[in-house]
PASELUM-888901 format. One record per residue: residue in one letter; chain; x, y, z of N, C-alpha, C in turn. Coordinates in steps of 0.02 Angstrom, whole numbers, plus 32768, in hexadecimal, padded with zeros to 4 digits. Layout:
<nodes>
<node><code>A</code><unit>A</unit><n_px>X</n_px><n_py>Y</n_py><n_pz>Z</n_pz><ca_px>X</ca_px><ca_py>Y</ca_py><ca_pz>Z</ca_pz><c_px>X</c_px><c_py>Y</c_py><c_pz>Z</c_pz></node>
...
</nodes>
This chain:
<nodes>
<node><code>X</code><unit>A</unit><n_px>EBB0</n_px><n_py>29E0</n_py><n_pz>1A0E</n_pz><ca_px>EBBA</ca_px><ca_py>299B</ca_py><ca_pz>19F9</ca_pz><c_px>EBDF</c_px><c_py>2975</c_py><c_pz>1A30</c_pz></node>
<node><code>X</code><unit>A</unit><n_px>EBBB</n_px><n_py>293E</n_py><n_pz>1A4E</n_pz><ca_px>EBE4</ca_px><ca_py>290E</ca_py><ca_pz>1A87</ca_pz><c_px>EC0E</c_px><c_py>28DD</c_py><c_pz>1A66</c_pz></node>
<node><code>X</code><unit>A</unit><n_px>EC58</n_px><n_py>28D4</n_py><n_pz>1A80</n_pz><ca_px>EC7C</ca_px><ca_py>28A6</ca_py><ca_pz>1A50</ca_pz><c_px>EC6E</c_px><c_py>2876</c_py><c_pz>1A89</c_pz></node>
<node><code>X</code><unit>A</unit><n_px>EC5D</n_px><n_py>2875</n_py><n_pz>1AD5</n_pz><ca_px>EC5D</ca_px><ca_py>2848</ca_py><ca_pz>1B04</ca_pz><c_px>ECA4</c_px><c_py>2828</c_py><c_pz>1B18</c_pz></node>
<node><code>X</code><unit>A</unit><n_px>EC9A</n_px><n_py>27EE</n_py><n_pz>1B34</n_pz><ca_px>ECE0</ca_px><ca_py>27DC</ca_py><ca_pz>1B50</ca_pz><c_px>ED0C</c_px><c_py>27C3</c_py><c_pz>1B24</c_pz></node>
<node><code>X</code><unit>A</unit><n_px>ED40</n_px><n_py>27EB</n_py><n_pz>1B09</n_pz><ca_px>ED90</ca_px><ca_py>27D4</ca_py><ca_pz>1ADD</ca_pz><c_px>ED98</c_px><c_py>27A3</c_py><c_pz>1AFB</c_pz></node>
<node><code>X</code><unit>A</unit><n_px>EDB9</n_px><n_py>27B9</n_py><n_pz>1B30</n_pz><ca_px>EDF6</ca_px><ca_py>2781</ca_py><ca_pz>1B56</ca_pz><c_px>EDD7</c_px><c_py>2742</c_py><c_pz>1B6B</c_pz></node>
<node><code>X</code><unit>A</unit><n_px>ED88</n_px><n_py>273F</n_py><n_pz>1B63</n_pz><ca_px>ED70</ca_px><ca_py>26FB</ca_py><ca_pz>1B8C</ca_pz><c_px>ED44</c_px><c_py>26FC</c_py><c_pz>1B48</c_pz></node>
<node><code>X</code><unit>A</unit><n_px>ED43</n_px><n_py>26CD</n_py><n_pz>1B1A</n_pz><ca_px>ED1A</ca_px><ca_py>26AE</ca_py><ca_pz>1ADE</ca_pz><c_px>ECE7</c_px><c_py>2689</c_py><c_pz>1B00</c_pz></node>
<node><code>X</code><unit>A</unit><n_px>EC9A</n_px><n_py>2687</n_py><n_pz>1AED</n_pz><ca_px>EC7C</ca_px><ca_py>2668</ca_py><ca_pz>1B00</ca_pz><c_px>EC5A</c_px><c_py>262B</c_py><c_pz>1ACB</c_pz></node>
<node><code>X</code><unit>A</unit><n_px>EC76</n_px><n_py>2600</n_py><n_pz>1AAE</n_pz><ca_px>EC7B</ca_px><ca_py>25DF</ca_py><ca_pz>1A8A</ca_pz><c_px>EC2B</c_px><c_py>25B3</c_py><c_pz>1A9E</c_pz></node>
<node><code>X</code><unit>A</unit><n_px>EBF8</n_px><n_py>25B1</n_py><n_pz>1A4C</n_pz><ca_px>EBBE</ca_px><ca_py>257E</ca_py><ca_pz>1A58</ca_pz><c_px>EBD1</c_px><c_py>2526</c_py><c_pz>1A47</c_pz></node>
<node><code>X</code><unit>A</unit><n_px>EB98</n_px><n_py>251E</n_py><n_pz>1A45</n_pz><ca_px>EB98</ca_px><ca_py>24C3</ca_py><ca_pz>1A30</ca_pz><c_px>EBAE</c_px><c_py>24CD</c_py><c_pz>19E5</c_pz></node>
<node><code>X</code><unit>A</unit><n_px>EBE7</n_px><n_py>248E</n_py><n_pz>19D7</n_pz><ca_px>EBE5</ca_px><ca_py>246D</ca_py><ca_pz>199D</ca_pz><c_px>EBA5</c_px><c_py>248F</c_py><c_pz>1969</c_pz></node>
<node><code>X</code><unit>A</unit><n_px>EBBB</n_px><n_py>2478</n_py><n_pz>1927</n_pz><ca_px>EB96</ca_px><ca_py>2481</ca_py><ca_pz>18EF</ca_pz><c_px>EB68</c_px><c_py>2440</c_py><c_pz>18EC</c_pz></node>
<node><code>X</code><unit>A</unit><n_px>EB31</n_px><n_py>244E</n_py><n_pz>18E3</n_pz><ca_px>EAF2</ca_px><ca_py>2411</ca_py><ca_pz>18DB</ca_pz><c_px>EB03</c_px><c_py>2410</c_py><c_pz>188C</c_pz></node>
<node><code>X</code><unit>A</unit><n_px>EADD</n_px><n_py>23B2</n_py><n_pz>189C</n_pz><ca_px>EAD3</ca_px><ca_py>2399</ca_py><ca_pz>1849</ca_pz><c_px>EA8B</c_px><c_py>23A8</c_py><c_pz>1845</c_pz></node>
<node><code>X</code><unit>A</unit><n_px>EA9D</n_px><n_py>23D9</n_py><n_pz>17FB</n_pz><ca_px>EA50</ca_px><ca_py>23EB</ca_py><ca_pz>17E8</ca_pz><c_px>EA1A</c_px><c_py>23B0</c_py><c_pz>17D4</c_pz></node>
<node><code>X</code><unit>A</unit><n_px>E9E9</n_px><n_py>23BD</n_py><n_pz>17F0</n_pz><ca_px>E99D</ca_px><ca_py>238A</ca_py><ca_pz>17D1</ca_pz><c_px>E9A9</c_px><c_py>236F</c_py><c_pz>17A7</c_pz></node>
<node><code>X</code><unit>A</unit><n_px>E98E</n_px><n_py>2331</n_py><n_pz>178B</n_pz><ca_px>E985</ca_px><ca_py>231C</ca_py><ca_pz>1764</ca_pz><c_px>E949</c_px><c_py>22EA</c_py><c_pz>173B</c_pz></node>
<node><code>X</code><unit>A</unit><n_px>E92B</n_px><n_py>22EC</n_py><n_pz>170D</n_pz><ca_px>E8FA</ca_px><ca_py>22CE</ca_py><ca_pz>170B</ca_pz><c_px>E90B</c_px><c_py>2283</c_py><c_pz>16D4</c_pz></node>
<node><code>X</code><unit>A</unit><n_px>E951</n_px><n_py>226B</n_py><n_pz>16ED</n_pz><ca_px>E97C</ca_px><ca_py>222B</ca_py><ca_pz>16EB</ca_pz><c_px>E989</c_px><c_py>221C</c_py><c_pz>1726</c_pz></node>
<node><code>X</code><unit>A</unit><n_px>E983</n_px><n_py>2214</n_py><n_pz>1765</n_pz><ca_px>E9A9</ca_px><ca_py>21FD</ca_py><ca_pz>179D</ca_pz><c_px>E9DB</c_px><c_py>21B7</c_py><c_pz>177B</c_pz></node>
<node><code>X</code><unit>A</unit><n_px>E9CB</n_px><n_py>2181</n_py><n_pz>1765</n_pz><ca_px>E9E0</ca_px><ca_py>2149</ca_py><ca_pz>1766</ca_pz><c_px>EA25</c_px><c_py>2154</c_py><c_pz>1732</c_pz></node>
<node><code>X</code><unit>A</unit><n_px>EA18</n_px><n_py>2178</n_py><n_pz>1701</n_pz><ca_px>EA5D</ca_px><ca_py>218B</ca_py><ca_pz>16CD</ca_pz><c_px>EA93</c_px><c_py>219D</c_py><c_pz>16DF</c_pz></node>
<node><code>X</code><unit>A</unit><n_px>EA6C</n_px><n_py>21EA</n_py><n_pz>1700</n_pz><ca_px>EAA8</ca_px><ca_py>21FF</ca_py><ca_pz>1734</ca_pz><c_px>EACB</c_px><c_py>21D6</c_py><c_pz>1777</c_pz></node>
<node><code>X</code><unit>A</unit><n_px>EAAF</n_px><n_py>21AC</n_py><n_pz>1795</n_pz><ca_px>EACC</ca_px><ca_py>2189</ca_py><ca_pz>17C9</ca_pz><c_px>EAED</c_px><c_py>2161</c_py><c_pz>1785</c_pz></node>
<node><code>X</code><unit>A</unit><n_px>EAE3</n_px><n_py>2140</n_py><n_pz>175E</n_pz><ca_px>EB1C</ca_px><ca_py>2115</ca_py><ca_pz>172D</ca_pz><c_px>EB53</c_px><c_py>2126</c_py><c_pz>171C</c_pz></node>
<node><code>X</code><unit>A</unit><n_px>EB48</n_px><n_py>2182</n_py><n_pz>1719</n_pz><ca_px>EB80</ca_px><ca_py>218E</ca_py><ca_pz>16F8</ca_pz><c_px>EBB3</c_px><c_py>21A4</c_py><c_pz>1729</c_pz></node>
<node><code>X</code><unit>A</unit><n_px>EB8C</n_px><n_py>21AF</n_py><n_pz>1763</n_pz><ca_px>EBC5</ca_px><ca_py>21CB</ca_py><ca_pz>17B1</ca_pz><c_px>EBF1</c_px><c_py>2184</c_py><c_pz>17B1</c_pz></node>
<node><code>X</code><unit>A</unit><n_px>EBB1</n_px><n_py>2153</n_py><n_pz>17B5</n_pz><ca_px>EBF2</ca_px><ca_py>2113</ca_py><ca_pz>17C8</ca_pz><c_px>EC09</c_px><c_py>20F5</c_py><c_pz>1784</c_pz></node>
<node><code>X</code><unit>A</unit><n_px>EC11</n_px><n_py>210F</n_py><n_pz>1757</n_pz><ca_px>EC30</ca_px><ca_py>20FD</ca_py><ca_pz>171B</ca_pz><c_px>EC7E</c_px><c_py>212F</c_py><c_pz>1726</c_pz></node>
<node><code>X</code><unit>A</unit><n_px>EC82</n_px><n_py>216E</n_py><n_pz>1750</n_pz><ca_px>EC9A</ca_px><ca_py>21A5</ca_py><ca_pz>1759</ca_pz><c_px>ECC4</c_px><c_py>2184</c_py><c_pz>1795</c_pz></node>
<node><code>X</code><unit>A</unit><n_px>ECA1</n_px><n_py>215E</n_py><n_pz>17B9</n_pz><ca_px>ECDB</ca_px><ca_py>2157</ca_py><ca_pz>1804</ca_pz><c_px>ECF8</c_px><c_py>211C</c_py><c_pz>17F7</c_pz></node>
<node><code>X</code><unit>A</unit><n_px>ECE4</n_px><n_py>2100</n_py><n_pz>17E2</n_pz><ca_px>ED12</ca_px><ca_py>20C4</ca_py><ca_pz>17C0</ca_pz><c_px>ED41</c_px><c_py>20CC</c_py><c_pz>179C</c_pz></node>
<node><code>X</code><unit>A</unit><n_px>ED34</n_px><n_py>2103</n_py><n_pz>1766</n_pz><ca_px>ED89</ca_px><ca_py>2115</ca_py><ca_pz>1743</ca_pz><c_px>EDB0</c_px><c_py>212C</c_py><c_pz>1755</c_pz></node>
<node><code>X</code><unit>A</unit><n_px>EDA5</n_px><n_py>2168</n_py><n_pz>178B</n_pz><ca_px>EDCE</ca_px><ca_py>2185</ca_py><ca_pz>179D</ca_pz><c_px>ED9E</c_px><c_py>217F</c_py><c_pz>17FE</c_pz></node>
<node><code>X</code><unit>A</unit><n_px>EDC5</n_px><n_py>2161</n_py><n_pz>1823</n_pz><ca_px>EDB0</ca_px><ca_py>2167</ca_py><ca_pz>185D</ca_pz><c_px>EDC6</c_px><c_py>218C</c_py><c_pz>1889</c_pz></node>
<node><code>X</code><unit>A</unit><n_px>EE11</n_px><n_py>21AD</n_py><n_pz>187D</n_pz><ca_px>EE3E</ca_px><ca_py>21DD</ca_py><ca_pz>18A9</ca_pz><c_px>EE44</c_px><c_py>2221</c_py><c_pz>1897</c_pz></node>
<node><code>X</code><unit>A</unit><n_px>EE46</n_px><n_py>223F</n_py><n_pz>18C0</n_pz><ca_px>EE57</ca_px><ca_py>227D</ca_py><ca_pz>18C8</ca_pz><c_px>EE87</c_px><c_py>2299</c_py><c_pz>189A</c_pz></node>
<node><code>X</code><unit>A</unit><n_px>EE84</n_px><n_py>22CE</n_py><n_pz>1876</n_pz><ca_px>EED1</ca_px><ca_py>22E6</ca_py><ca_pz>1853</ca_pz><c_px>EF06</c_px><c_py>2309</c_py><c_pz>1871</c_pz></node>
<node><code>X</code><unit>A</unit><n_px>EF44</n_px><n_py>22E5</n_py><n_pz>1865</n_pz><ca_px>EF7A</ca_px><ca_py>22EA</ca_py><ca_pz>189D</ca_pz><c_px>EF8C</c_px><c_py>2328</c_py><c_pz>1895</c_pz></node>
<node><code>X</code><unit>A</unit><n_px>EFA0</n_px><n_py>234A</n_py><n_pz>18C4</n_pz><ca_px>EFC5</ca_px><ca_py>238B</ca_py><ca_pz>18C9</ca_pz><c_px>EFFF</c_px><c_py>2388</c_py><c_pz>18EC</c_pz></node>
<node><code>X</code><unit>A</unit><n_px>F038</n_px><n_py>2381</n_py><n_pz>18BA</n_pz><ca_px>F079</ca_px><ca_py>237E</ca_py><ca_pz>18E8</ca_pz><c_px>F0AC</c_px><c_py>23A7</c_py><c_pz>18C1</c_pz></node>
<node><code>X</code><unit>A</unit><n_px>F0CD</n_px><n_py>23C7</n_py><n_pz>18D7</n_pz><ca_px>F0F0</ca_px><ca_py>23F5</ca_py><ca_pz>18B5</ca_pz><c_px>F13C</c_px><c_py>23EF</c_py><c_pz>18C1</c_pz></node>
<node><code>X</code><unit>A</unit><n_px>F153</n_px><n_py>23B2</n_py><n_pz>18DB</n_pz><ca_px>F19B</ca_px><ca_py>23AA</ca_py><ca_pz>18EB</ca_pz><c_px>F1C2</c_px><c_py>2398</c_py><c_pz>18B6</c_pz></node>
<node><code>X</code><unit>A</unit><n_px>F1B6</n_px><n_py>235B</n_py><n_pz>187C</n_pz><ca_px>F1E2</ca_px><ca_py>2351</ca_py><ca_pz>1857</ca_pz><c_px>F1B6</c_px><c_py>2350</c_py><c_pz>181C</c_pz></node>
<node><code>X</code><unit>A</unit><n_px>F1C3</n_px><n_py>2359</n_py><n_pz>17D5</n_pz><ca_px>F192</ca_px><ca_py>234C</ca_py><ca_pz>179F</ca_pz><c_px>F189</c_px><c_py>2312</c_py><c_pz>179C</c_pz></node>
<node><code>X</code><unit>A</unit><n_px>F1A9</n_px><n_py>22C5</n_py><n_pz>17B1</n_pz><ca_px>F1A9</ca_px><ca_py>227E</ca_py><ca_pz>177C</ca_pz><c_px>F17D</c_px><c_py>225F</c_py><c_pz>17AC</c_pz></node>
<node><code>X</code><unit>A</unit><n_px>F185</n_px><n_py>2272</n_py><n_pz>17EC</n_pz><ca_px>F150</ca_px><ca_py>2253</ca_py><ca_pz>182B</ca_pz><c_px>F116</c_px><c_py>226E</c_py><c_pz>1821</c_pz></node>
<node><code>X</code><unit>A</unit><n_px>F10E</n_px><n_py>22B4</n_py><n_pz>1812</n_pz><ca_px>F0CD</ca_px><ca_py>22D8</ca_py><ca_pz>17FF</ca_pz><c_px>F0B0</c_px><c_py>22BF</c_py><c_pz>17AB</c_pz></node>
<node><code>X</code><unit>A</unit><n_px>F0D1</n_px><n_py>229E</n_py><n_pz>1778</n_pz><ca_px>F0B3</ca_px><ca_py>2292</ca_py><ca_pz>1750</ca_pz><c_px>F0A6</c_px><c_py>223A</c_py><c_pz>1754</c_pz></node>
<node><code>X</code><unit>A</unit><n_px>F0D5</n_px><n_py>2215</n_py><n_pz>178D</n_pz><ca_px>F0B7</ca_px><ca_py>21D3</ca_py><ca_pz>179A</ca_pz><c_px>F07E</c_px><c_py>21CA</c_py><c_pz>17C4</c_pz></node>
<node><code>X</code><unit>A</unit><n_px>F06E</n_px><n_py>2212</n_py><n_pz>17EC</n_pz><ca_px>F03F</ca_px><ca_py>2200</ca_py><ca_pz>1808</ca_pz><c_px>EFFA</c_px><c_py>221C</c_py><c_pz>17E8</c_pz></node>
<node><code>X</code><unit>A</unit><n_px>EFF9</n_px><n_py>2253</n_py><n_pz>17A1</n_pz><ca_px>EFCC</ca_px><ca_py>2263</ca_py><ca_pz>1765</ca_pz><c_px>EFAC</c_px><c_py>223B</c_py><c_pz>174E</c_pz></node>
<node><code>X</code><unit>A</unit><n_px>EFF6</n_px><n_py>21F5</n_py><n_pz>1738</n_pz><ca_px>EFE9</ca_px><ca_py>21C7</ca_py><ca_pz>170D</ca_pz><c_px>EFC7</c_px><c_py>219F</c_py><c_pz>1737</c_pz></node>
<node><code>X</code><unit>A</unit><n_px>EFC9</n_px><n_py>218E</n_py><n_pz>176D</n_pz><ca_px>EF91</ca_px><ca_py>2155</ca_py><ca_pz>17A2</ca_pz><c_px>EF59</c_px><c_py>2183</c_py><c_pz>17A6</c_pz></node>
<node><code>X</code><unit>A</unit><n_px>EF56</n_px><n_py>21BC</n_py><n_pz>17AD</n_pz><ca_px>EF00</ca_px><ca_py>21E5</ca_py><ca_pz>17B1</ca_pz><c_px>EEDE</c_px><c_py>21DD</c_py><c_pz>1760</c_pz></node>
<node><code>X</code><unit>A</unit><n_px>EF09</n_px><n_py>21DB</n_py><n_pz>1741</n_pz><ca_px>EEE7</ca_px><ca_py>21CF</ca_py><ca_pz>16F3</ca_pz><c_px>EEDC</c_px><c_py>217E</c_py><c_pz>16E1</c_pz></node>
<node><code>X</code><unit>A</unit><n_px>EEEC</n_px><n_py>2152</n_py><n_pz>16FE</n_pz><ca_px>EEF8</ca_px><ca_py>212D</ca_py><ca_pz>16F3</ca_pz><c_px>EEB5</c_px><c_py>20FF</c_py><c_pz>16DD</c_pz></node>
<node><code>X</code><unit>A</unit><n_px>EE83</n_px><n_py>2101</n_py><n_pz>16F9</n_pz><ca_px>EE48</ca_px><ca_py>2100</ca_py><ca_pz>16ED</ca_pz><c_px>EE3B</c_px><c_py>2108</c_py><c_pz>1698</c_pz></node>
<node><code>X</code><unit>A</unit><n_px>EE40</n_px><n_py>214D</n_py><n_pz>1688</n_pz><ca_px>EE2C</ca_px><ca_py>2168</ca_py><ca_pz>164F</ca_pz><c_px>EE4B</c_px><c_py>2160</c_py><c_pz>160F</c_pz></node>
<node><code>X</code><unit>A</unit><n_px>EEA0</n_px><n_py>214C</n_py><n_pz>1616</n_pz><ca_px>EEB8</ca_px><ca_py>213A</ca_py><ca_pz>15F5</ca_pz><c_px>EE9E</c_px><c_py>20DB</c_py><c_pz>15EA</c_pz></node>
<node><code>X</code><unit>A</unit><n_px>EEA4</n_px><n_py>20C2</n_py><n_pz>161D</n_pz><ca_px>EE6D</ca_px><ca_py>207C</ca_py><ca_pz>160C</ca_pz><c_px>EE52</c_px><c_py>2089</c_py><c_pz>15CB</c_pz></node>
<node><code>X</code><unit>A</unit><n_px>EE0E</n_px><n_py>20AA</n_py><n_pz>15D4</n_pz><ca_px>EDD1</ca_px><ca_py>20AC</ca_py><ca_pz>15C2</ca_pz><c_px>EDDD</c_px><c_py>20D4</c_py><c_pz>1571</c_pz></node>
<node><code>X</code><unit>A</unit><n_px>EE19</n_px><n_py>20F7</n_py><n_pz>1565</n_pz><ca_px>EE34</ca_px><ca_py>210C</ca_py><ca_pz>1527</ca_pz><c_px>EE42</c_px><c_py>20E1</c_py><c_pz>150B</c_pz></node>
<node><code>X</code><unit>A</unit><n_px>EE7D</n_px><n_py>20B0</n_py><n_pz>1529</n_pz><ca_px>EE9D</ca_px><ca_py>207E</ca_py><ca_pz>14EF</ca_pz><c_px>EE61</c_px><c_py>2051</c_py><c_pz>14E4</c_pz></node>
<node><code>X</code><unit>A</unit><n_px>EE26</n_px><n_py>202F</n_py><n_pz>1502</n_pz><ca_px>EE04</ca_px><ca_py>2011</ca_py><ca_pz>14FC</ca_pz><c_px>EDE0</c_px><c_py>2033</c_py><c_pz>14C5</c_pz></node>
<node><code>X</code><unit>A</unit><n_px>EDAF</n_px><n_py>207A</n_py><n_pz>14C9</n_pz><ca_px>ED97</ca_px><ca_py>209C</ca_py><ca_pz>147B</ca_pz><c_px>EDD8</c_px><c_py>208C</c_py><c_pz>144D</c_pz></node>
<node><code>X</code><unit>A</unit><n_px>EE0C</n_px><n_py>20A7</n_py><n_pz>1431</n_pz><ca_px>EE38</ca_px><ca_py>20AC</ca_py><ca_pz>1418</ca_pz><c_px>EE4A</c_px><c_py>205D</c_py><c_pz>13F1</c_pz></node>
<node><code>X</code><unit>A</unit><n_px>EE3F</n_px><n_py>2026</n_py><n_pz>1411</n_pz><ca_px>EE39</ca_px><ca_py>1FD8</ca_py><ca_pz>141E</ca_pz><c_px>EDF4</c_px><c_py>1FCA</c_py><c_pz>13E8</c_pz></node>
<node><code>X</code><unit>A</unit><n_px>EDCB</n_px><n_py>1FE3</n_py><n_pz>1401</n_pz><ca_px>ED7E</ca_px><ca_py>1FD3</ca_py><ca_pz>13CB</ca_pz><c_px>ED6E</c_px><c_py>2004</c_py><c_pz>1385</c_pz></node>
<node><code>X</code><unit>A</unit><n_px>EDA5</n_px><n_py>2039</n_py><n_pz>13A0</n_pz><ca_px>ED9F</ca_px><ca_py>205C</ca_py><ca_pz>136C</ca_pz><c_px>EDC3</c_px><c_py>2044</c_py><c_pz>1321</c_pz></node>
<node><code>X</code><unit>A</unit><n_px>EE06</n_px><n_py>2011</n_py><n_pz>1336</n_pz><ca_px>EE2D</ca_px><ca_py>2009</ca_py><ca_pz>1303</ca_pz><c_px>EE12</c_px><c_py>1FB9</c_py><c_pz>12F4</c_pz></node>
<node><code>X</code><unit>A</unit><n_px>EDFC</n_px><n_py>1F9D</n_py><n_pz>131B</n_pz><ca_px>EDE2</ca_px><ca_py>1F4E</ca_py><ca_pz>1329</ca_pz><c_px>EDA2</c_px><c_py>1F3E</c_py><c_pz>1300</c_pz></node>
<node><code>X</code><unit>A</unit><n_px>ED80</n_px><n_py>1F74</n_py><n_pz>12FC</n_pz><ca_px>ED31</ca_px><ca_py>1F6A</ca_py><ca_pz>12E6</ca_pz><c_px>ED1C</c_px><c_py>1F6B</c_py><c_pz>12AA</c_pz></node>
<node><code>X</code><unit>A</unit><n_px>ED3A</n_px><n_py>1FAC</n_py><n_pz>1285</n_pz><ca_px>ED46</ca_px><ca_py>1FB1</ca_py><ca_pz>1237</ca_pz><c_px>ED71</c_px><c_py>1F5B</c_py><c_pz>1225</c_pz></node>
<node><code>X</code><unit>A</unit><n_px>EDB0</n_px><n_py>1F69</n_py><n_pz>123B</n_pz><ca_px>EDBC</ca_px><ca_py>1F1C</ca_py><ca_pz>1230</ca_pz><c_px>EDB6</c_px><c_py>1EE1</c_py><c_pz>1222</c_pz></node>
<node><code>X</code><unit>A</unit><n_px>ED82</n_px><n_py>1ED0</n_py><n_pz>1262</n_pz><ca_px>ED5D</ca_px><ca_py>1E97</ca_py><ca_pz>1269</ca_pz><c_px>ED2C</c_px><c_py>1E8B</c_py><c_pz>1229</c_pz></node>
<node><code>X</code><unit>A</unit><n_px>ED03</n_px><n_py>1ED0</n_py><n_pz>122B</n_pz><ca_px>ECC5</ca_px><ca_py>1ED0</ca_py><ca_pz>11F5</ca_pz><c_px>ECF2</c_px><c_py>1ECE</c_py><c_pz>11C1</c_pz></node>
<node><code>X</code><unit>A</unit><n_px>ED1B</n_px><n_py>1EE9</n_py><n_pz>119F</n_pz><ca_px>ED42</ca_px><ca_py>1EE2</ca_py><ca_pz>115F</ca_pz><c_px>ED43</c_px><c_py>1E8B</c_py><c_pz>1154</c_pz></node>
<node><code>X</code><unit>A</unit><n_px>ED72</n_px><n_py>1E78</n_py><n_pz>1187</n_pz><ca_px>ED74</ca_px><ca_py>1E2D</ca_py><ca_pz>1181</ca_pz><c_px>ED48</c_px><c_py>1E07</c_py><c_pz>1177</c_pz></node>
<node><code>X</code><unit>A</unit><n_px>ED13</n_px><n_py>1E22</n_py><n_pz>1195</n_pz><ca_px>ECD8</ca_px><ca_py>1DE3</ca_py><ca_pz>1188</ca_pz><c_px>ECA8</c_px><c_py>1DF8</c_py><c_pz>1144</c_pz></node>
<node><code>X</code><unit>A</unit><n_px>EC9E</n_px><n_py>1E31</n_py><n_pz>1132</n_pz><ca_px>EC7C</ca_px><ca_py>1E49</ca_py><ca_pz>10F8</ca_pz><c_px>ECA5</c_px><c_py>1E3E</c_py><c_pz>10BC</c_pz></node>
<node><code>X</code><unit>A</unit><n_px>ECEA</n_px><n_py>1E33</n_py><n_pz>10A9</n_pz><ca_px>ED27</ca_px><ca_py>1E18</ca_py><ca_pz>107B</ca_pz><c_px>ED48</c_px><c_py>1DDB</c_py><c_pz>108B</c_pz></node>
<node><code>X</code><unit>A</unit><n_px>ED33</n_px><n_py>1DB6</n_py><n_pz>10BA</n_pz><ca_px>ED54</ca_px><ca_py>1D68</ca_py><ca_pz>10B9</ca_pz><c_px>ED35</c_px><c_py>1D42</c_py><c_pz>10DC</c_pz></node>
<node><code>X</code><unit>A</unit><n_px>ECE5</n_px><n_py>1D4B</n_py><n_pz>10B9</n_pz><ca_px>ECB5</ca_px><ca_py>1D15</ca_py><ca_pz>10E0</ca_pz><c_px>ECBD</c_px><c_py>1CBC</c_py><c_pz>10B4</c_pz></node>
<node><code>X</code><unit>A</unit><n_px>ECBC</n_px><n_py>1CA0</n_py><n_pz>10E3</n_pz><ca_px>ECEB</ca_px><ca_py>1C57</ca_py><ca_pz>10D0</ca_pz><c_px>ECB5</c_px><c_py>1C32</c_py><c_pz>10D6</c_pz></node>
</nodes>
C-alpha cells in the first residue's frame, strides 16, 4: 500500500458546482447568497467581544433577512385580520 508523500500534500482544484439543468435559479440564488453575506467568516481568536462583533457583521446579512420574515410573519395575519373584520 503507497501512502506517497506525508510531508508534501498534494492538494487538487476546489470542489465544482455540480450541473444543473436550472442554470438561471442557481445563478439567483449564488447572488441572492453574496449579497447577504459577502465576507469571509472571521477567525480571530484574541478576545471573545471583538470575535463576536465581528460574527455579528458576518451575520449581518442574515439576520436582515430574519427580522424582515419575522416582520411579514407577524404583519400579514394582521393586516388580513384587519381588513376581513373592519371593512369600512
Amino acid at each position: 500500500m503507497e501512502l506517497g508523500n506525508i510531508s508534501q500534500p498534494v492538494y487538487g482544484p476546489g470542489p465544482e458546482a455540480p450541473g444543473s439543468s436550472t442554470p438561471g435559479l442557481v445563478e439567483m440564488v449564488h447572488g441572492f447568497l453574496r449579497l447577504v453575506q459577502p465576507n469571509a467568516l472571521p477567525i480571530v481568536v484574541c478576545c471573545f467581544s471583538f470575535f463576536l462583533s465581528q460574527l455579528l457583521l458576518y451575520e449581518r446579512g442574515f439576520l436582515v433577512c430574519a427580522a424582515i420574515g419575522l416582520l411579514f410573519i407577524i404583519l400579514v395575519p394582521l393586516v388580513g385580520c384587519c381588513f376581513c373584520c373592519c371593512r369600512c
